[in-house]
C-alpha positions as CSV (number, residue, x, y, z in Angstrom):
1,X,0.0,0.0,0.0
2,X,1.4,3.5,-0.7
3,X,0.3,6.4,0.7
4,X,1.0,9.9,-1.0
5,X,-0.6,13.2,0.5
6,X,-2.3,15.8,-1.2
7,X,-0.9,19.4,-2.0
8,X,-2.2,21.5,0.6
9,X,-1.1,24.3,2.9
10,X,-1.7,25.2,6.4
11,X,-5.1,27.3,6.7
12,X,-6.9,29.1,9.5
13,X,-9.7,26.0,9.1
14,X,-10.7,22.8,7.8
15,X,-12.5,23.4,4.4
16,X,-16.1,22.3,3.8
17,X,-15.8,21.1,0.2
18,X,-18.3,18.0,-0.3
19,X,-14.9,15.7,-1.3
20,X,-13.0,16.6,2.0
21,X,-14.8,13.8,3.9
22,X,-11.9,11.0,3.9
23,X,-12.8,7.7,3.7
24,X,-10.7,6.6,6.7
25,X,-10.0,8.3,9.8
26,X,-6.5,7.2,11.7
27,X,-4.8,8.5,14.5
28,X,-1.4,9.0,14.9
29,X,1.1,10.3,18.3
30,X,3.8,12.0,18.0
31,X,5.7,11.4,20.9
32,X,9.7,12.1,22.6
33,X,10.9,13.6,25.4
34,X,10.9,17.7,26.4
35,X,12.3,20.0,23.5
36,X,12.3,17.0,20.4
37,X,10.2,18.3,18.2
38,X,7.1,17.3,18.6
39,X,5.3,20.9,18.2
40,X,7.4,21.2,15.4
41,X,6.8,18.6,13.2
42,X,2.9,18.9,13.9
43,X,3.0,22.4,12.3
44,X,5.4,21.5,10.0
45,X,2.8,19.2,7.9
46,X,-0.9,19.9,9.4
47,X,-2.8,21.5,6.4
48,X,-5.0,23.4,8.9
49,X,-3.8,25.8,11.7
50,X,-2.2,23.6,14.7
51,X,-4.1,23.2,17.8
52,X,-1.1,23.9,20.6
53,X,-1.3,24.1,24.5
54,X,1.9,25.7,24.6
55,X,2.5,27.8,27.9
56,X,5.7,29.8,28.6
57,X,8.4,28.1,31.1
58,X,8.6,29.6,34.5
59,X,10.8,29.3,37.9
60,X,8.5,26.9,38.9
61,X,9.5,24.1,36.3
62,X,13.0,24.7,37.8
63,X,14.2,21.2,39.6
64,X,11.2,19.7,37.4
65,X,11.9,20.0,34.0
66,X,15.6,18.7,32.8
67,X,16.7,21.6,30.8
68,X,19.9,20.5,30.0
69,X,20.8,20.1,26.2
70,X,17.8,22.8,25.4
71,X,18.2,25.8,27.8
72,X,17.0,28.2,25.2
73,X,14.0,26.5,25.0
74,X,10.9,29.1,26.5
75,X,8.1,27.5,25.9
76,X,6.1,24.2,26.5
77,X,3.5,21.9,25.7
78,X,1.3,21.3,28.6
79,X,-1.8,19.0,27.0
80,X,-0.9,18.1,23.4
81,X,-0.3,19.4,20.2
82,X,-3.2,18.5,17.2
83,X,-3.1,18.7,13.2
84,X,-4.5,17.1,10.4
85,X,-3.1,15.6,7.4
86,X,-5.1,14.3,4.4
87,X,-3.8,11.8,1.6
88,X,-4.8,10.7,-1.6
89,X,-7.2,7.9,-1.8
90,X,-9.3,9.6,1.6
91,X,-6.9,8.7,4.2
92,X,-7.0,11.4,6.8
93,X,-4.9,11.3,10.1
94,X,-4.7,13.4,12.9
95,X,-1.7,13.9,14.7
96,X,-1.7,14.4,18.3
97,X,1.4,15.7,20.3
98,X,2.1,14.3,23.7
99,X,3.7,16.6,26.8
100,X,7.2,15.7,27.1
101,X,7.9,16.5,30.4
102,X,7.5,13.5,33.0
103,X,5.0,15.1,35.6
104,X,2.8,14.8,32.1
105,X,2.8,11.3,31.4
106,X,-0.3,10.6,33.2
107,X,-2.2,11.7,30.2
108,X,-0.5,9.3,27.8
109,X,-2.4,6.6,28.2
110,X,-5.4,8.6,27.4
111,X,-4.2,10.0,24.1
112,X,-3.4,7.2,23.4
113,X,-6.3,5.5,22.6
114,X,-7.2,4.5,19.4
115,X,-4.2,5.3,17.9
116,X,-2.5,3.4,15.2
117,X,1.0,4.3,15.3
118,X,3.8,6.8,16.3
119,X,6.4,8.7,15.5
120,X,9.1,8.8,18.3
121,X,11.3,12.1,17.8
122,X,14.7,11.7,19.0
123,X,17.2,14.7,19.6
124,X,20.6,12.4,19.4
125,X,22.5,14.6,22.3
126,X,19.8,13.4,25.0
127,X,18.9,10.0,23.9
128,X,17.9,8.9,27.7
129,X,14.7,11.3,27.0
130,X,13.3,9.0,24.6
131,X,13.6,6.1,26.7
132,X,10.1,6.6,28.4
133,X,8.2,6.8,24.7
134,X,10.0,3.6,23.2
135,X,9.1,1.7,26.4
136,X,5.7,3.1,26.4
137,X,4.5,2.1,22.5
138,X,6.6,-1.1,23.0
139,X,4.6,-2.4,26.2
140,X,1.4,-1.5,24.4
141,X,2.4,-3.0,21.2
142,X,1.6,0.1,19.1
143,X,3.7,0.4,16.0
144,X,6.3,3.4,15.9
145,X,9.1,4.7,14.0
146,X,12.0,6.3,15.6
147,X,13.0,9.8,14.3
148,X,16.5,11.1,15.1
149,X,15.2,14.6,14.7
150,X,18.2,16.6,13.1
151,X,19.3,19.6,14.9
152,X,21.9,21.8,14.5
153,X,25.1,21.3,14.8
154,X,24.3,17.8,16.3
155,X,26.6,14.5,15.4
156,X,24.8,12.2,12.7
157,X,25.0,8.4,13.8
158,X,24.4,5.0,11.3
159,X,21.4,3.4,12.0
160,X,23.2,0.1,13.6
161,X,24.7,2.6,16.5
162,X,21.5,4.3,17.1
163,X,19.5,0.7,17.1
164,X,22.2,-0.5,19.4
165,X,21.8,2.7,22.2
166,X,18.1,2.9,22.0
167,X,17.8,-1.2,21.9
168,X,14.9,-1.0,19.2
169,X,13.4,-4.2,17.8
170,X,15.3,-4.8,13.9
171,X,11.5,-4.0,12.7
172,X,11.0,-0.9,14.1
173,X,12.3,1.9,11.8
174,X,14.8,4.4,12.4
175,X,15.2,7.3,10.2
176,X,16.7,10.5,10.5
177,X,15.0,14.0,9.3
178,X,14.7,17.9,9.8
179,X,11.4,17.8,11.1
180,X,10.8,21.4,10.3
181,X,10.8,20.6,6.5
182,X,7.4,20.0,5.7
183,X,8.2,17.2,2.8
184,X,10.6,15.6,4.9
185,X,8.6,15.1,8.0
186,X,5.8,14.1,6.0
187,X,7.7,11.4,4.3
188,X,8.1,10.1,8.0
189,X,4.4,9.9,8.7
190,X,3.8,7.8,5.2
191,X,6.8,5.2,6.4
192,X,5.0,5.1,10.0
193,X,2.0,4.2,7.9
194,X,3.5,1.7,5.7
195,X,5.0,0.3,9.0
196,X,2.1,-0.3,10.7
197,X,0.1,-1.8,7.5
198,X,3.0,-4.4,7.9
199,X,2.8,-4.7,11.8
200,X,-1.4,-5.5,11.3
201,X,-0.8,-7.9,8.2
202,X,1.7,-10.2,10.4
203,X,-0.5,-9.9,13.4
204,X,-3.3,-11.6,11.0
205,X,-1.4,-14.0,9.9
């Protein structure tokens, strides 16, 4: 099955054209620790205007949240992050974000329900953040793909190296990709697809 999505822009709201009821509904999480790039790649390829819970970071996260590796960071996601993507052929899915920050995780288990798959973003210099989102889709048995989210100035690293730190099933796909570049992080969402199309035709089987 191949997947290829429709040439659309962001807009301030979903249109109301009688063809822009999809034939299939899916949701999709993207998930990682603080500061990966979740919000990121959300806005990067929803073709409506982002939903985002974004609130700006205070003294009081200090001792809560791990800052280190993104000290510039200002801002975070305190409920989720939500877009919309449509592809040819009616599939639709909506992406939903998850709060990286540990005293945040209690609502994962509620977004996650339903979904088919997931993007886990990675930021290579703090690999222990993603830890908690590869154990959490694994236990579940949710199909994901890994996303070594490339930020600058940040050391690239062969596939077999990052399987090997992150101890990833050899099925699960690891890619790398500059989730701000709206081509690129939608080519990930189309392999998560294809990925979990394969994960449901073994299950059957």
């Amino acid at each position: 099955m191949t997947f290829s999505a429709r040439d659309s822009t962001a807009a301030a709201g979903p249109s109301r054209d009688a063809d822009d009821v999809p034939l299939h509904t899916l949701k999709i999480l993207v998930a990682g620790g603080f500061g990966v790039g979740k919000t990121t790649l959300v806005g990067a390829v929803s073709e409506v205007r982002p939903l985002r819970t974004e609130e700006t970071l205070t003294d009081v996260s200090t001792g809560v949240d791990d800052l280190r590796g993104v000290e510039a960071k200002t801002t975070t996601t305190v409920a989720m992050d939500f877009g919309r993507i449509t592809f040819s052929g009616g599939v639709r899915l909506y992406l939903f974000g998850t709060p990286g920050q540990e005293r945040f995780w209690f609502m994962w288990d509620q977004i996650a329900y339903g979904a088919v798959g997931a993007v886990v973003l990675v930021d290579t210099r703090r690999l222990e953040s993603s830890f908690a989102s590869i154990d959490f889709f694994e236990q579940r048995e949710i199909p994901f793909v890994v996303v070594a989210n490339r930020f600058d100035g940040a050391r690239r690293h062969p596939e077999a190296e990052l399987r090997e730190a992150l101890d990833v099933d050899p099925h699960v796909p690891i890619v790398e990709c500059d989730v701000r570049g709206r081509s690129a992080a939608r080519d990930v969402l189309v392999r998560l697809l294809e990925h979990a199309v394969s994960a449901r035709s073994a299950d059957s089987r």
